[in-house]
N, C-alpha and C positions, 0 to 999 in steps of 0.2 A: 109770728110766734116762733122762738127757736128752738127746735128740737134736739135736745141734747141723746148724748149715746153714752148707755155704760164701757167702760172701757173694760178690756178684756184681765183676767185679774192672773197674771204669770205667776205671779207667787203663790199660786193653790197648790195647794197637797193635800191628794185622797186619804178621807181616813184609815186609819192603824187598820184597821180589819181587810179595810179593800185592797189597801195596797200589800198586805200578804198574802190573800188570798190569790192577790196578781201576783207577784212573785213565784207561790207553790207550784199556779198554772203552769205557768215559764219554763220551771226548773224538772215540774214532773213529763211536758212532752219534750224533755231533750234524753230525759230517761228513758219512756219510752221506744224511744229509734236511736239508741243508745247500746252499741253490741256490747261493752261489759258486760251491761245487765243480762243478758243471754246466755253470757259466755261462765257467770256467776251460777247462774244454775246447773248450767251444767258435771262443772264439778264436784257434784252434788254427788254425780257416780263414781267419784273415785275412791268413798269407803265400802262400797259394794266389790270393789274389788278385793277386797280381803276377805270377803263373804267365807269361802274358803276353809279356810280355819276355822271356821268355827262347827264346830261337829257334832252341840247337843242345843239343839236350835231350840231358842224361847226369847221369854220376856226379857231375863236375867243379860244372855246375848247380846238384844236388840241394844240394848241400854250399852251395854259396852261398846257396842259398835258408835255410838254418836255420845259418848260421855267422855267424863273427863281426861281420858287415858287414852284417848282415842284418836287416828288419822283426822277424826271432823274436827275435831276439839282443837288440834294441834297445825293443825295444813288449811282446811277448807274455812273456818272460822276464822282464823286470821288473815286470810289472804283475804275474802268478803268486806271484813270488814277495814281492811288496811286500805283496799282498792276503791272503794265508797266515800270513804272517812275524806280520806287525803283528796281524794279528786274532786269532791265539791268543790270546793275555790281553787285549787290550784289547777286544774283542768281551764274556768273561766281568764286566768292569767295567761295559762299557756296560748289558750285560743286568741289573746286579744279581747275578751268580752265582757273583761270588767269593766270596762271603760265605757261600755255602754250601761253597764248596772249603774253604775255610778253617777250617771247623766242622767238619770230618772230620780225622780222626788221621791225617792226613798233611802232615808237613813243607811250609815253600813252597816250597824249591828242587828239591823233588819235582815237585811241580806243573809247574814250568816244564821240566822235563826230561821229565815224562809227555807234555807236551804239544807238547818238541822233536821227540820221536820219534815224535807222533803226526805232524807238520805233514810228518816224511820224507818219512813212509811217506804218505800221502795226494798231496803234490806230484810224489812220484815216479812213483807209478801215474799221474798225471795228464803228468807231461813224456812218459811211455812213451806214453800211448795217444795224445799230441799228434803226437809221435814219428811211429806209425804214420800217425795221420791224414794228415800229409806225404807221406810215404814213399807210402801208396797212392792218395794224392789226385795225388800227382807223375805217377805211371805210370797213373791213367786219363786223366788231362787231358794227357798229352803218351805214348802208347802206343809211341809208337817209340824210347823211352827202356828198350829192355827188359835191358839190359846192370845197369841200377838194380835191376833187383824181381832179379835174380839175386845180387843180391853184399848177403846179410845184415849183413855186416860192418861197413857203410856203416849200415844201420840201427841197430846197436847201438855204431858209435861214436857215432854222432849222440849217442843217447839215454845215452849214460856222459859226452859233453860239455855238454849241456844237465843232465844230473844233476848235476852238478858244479857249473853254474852257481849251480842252483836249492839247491842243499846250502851253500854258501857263504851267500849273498847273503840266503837264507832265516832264517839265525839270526841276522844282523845286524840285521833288521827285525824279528826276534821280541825283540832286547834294545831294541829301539825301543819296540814296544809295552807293554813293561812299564813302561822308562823313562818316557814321554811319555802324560800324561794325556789331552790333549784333541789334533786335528788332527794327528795320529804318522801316517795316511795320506800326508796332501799332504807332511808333511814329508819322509817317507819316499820318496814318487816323487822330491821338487827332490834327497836325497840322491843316489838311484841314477842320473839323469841327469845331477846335477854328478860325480859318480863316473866316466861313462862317457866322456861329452863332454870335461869340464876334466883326468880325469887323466891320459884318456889324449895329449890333445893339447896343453893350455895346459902343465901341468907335463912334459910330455916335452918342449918345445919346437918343438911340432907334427911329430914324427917319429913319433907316434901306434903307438910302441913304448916307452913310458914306465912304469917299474918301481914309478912309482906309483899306478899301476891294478891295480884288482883281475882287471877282466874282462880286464887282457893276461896275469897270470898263469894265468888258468883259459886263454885262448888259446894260450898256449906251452905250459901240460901237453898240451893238446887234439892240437897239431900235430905233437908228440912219443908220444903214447901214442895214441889213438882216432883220430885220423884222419890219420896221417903222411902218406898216400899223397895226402893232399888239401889240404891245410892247408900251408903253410908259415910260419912267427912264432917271433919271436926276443928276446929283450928285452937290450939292449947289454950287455956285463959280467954276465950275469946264467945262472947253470944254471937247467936245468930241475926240479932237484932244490930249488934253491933258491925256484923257484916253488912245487913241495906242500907245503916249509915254511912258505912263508907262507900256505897257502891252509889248510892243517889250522891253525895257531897264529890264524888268525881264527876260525876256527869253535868251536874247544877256549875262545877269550879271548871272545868275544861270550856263549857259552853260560855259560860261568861270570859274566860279568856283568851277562845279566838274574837267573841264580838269586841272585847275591848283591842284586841291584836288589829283586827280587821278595822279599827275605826283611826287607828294609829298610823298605819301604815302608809305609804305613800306607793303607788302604781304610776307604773310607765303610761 
């Protein structure tokens, strides 16, 4: 009798779910022992330094200190999210380690979405615990501000507005990195400050509520949903509803355009 043998089947590929879930694993322990991410929180102190100035400490304050107008808003939030965004793939380029992605049974535009939902979820713990770091940095350095450490709600809109920021602006800079082979960094910050500076001022006609900034749409959801009570921003002719459509249809249009970027492209 001859005993036959199944042959070994090379062309298997894990399903959709396993194989991202492998991927996430992947990309979240190279985060972890990852000193960015370290080095991301920490400058989390650098709007504490301006603490300072401010001289009738409250809620009112707090909110200035990490809002629109603010060192966070303008230096720490863009540097987080420029230095995230871009390095997901362009980090695995620089390393040599695409090459190994690529060599595994999974799709590119996998990749780049394994690696979108990695950059969330790592940015975002990192805005929250920035978040915090404020929030208690606020009320030891100014104690008589205690009407703050009582009203949570103030912390957690903070951190669903700076989430927002960082959710947006984060996968813009991740279709950077895939797009742009060499200097997608420096390019990336002259984007985000002509974004911030020219769109909201030069093309609004310096009424610095101009509908062609990004950071005045996350502003106006901000000051309509997470922090009404503190916030006020408006953008001329413009809903607020009309604002999360364009803040989700950037995020859904950038993401599909690094996977289609990333599936195009050709690596060393």
């Amino acid at each position: 009798m001859t005993v036959t043998q199944d042959k070994p089947n090379y062309g298997y590929s894990p399903p959709l779910l396993s194989r991202g879930i492998f991927l996430i694993q992947i990309f979240l322990n190279k985060y972890m022992y990852d000193k960015k991410t370290y080095i991301l929180i920490l400058i989390s102190f650098l709007p504490l330094l301006t603490i300072g100035n401010i001289f009738r400490p409250g809620i009112d304050d707090y909110v200035n200190l990490v809002g629109p107008a603010s060192i966070f808003s303008f230096i720490v939030m863009p540097l987080i999210s420029l230095i995230l965004g871009v390095s997901a793939i362009s980090d695995e380029k620089e390393n040599k380690t695409i090459s190994q992605l690529l060599a595994r049974p999974v799709r590119r535009e996998e990749i780049v979405v394994a690696k979108w939902i990695t950059i969330m979820f790592i940015g975002l713990i990192i805005v929250a615990i920035n978040t915090l770091i404020l929030y208690l940095g606020f009320y030891i350095l100014l104690p008589e501000s205690i009407d703050l450490f009582g009203n949570l709600s103030v912390l957690i809109g903070t951190w669903l507005y700076l989430g927002l920021w960082y959710v947006v602006y984060a996968t813009i800079f991740l279709f950077l990195g895939v797009f742009i082979d060499k200097n997608a960094i420096g390019l990336g910050l002259a984007i985000a400050y002509f974004e911030v500076f020219f769109g909201q001022f030069l093309f609004g006609g310096f009424t610095g509520a101009s509908p062609f900034s990004i950071a005045n749409h996350i502003n106006y959801i901000a000051s309509e949903y997470f922090l009404s009570d503190y916030l006020s921003f408006s953008i001329a002719n413009f809903e607020v509803f009309s604002s999360v459509l364009v803040c989700i249809g950037l995020v859904i249009g950038f993401l599909f355009l690094a996977a289609f970027t990333m599936r195009r492209k050709d690596f060393p």
